[in-house]
C-alpha positions as CSV (number, residue, x, y, z in Angstrom):
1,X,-28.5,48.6,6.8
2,X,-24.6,48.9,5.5
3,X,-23.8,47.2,9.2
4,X,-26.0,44.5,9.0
5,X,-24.7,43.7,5.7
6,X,-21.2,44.0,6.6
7,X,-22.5,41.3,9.5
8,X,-23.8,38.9,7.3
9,X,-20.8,39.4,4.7
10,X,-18.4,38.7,7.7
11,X,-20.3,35.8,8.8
12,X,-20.2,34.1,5.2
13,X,-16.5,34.8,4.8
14,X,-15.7,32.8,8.1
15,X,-17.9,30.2,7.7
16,X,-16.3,29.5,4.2
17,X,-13.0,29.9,5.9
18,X,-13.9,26.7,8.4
19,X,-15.8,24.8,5.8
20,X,-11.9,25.3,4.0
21,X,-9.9,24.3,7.3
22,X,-12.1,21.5,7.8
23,X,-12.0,20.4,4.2
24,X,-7.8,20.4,4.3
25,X,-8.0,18.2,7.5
26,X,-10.0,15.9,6.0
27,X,-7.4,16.1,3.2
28,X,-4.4,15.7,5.7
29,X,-6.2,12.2,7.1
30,X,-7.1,11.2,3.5
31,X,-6.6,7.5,2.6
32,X,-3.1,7.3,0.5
33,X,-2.6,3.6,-1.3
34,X,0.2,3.0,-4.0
35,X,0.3,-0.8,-4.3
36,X,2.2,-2.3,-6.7
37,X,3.2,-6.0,-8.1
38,X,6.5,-5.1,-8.6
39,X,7.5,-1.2,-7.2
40,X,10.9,-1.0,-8.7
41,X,9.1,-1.6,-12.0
42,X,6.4,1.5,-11.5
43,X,9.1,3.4,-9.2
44,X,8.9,6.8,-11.7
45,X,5.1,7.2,-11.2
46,X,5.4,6.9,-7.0
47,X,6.9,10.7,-6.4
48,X,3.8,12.4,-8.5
49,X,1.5,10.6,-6.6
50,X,3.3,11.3,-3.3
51,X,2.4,15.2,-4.4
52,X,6.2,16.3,-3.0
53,X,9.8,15.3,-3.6
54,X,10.4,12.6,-1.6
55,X,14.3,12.7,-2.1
56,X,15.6,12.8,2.1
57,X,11.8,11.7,2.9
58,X,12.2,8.6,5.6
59,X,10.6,5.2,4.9
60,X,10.0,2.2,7.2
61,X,10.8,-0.7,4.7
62,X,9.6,-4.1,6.1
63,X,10.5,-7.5,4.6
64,X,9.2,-9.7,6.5
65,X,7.0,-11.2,3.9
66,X,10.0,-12.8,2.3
67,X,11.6,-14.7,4.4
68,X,10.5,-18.0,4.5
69,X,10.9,-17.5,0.6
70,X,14.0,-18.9,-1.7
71,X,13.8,-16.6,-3.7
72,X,14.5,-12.8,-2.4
73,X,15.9,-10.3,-5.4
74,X,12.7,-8.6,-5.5
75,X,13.3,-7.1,-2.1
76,X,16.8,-6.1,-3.0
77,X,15.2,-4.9,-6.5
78,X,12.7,-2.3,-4.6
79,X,15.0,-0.9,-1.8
80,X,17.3,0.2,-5.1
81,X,14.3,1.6,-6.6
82,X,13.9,3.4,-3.0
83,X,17.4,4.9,-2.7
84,X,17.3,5.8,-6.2
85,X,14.2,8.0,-5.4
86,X,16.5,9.5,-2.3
87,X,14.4,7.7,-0.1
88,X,16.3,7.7,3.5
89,X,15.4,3.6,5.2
90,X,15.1,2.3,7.6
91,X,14.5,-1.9,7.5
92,X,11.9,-3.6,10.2
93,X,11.6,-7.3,10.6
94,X,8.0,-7.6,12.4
95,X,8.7,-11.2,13.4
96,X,11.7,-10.2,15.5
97,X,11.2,-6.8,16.7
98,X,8.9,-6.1,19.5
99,X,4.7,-4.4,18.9
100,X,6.9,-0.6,20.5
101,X,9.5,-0.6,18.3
102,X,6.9,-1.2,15.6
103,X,5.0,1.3,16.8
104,X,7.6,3.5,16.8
105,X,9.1,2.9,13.5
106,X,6.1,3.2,12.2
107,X,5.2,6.5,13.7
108,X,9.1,8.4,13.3
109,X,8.8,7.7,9.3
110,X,7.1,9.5,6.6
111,X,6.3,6.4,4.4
112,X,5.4,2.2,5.3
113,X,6.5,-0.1,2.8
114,X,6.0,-3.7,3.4
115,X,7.7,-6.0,0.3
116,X,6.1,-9.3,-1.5
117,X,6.5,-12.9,-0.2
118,X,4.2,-14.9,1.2
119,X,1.5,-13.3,2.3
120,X,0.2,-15.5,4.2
121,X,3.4,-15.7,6.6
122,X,3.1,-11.9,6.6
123,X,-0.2,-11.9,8.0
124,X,1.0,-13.8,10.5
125,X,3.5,-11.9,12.0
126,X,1.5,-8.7,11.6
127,X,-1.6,-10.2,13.6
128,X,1.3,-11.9,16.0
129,X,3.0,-8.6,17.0
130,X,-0.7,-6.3,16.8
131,X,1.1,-4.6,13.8
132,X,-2.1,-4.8,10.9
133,X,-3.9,-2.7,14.3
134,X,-0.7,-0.4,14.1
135,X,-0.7,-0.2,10.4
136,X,-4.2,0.3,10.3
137,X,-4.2,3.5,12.2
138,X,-1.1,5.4,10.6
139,X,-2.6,4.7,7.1
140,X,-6.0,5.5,8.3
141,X,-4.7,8.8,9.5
142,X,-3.3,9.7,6.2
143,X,0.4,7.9,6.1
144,X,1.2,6.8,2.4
145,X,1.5,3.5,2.1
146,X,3.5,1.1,-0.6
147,X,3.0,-2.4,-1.0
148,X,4.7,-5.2,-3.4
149,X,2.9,-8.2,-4.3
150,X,1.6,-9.9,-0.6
151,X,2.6,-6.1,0.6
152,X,-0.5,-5.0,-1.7
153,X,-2.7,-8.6,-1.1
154,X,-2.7,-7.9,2.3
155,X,-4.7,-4.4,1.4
156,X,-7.9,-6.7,0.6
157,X,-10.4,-7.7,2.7
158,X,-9.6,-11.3,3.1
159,X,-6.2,-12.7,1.3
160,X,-7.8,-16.9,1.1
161,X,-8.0,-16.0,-3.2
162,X,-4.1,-16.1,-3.5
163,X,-3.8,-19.5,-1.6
164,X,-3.2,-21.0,-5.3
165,X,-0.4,-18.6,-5.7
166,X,1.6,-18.7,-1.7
167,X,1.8,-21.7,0.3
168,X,-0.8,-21.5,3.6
169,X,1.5,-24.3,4.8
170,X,4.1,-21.3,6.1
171,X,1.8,-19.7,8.5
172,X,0.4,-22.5,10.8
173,X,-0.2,-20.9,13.7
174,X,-3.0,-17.8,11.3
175,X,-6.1,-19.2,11.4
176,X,-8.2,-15.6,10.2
177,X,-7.4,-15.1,6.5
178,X,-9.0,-11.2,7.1
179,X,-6.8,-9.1,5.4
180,X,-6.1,-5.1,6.6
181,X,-9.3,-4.3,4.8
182,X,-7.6,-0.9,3.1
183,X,-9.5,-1.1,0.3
184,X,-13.2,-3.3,-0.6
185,X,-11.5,-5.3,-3.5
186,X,-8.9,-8.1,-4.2
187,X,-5.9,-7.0,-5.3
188,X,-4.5,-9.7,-7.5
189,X,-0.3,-8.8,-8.3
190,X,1.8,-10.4,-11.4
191,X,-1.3,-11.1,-13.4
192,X,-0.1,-13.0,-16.6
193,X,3.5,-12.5,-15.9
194,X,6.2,-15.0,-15.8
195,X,6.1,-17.3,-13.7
196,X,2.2,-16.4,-12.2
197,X,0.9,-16.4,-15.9
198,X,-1.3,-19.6,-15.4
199,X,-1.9,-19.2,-11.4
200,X,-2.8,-15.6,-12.1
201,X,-5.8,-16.5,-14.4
202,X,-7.0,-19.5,-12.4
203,X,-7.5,-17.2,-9.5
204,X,-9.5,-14.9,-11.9
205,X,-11.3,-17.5,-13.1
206,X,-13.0,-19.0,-10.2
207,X,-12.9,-15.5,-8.2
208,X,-14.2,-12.6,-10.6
209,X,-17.8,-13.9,-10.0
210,X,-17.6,-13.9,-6.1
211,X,-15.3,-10.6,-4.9
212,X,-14.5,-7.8,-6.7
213,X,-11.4,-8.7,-8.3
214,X,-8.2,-6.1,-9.3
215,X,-5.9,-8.1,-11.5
216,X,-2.8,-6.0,-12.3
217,X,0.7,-6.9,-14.3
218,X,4.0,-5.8,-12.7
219,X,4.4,-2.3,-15.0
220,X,0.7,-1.3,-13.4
221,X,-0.1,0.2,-10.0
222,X,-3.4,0.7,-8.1
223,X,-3.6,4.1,-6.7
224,X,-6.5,4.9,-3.8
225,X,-6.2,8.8,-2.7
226,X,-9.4,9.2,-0.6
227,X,-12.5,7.8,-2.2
228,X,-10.4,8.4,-5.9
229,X,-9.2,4.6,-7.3
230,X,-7.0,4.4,-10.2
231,X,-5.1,2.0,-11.9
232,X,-2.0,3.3,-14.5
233,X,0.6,1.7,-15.7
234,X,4.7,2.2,-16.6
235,X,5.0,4.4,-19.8
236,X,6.6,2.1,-22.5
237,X,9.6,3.1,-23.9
238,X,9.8,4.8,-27.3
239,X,10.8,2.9,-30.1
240,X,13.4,3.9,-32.1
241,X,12.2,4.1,-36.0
């Protein structure tokens, strides 16, 4: 009787054990999503959700999004935030660097980040070069993933509800507004911030009804950790009385 017991005792403890094993896997492939409007304004809240100190972790940081833009500081803003965090980079310009070395940068680092711009240029390169595939895979397999502004859009299903806020006109060769499809909602950046304030909430307005629609501001970030979405925000600063 004790040995059947000790059998069935045995059995239970290493069929736990594997239910475990399988259940850190599953952990190890989960889904890991910090997309921001503006990452050098939410920088202090990425290295708790990383889960580890990220100080000599190694990030592919891809800026591709901006260049067909005047305006660039936000890129230079975030790869401060970056090496302020210890973060070691290294920079990839899809549209000039061929779908192996993509592969490959992609693969060698511990983090993607992909900047803001225009997303709809962004798209275009990605699909051009086989890199939302590429992306698609690593973050699918558990890779942490930042995003600024069209670096979060193109997260969404389908990026057409920000073609009030970029200009379609600089991609003229994508014709499939699909987006990466990380997430089932819209991610809307900069909502009601300088200078997107009135763009921001015409987008809301004639989109809320149709998709499901994440409007953020640039001191918020979207979090996705597996099937776990949450959205928190910068802590203000104290006041002094």
């Amino acid at each position: 009787m004790k040995l059947i017991l000790t059998t069935i005792l045995c059995g239970v403890f290493y069929l736990s054990m594997g239910q475990n094993t399988l259940s850190n896997n599953k952990n190890e492939n989960m889904k890991r999503l910090f997309l921001t409007s503006s990452f050098s304004s939410v920088a202090k809240l990425f290295e708790d959700f990383a889960g580890e100190p990220v100080n000599g972790k190694k990030i592919v940081f891809i800026p591709t999004a901006s260049l067909v833009e005047k305006v660039r500081f936000y890129v230079d803003d975030d790869r401060k935030a970056f090496e302020k965090l210890g973060l070691i980079i290294e920079e990839l310009e899809v549209s000039t660097a061929t779908t192996k070395e993509i592969a490959t940068a992609l693969e060698r680092n511990d983090y993607i980040f992909i900047s803001g711009g225009n997303t709809f240029y962004l798209m275009q390169e990605l699909k051009k070069k086989g890199a939302d595939k590429l992306l698609m895979e690593q973050i699918n397999n558990g890779k942490l993933y930042i995003g600024t502004s069209a670096g979060s859009i193109i997260a969404s299903p389908n990026i057409e509800f920000v073609s009030d806020m970029d200009e379609t006109e600089k991609a003229p060769e994508l014709t499939d507004y699909s987006g990466l499809h990380l997430v089932d909602f819209c991610f809307l950046p900069h909502y009601l911030n300088f200078p997107y304030k009135e763009v921001t909430q015409k987008i809301v307005n004639e989109y809320s009804q149709k998709v499901d629609l994440r409007p953020i501001s640039n001191n918020q970030v979207i979090t996705v950790l597996g099937n776990e979405i949450k959205t928190l925000e910068k802590p203000k600063r104290a006041t002094k009385k």
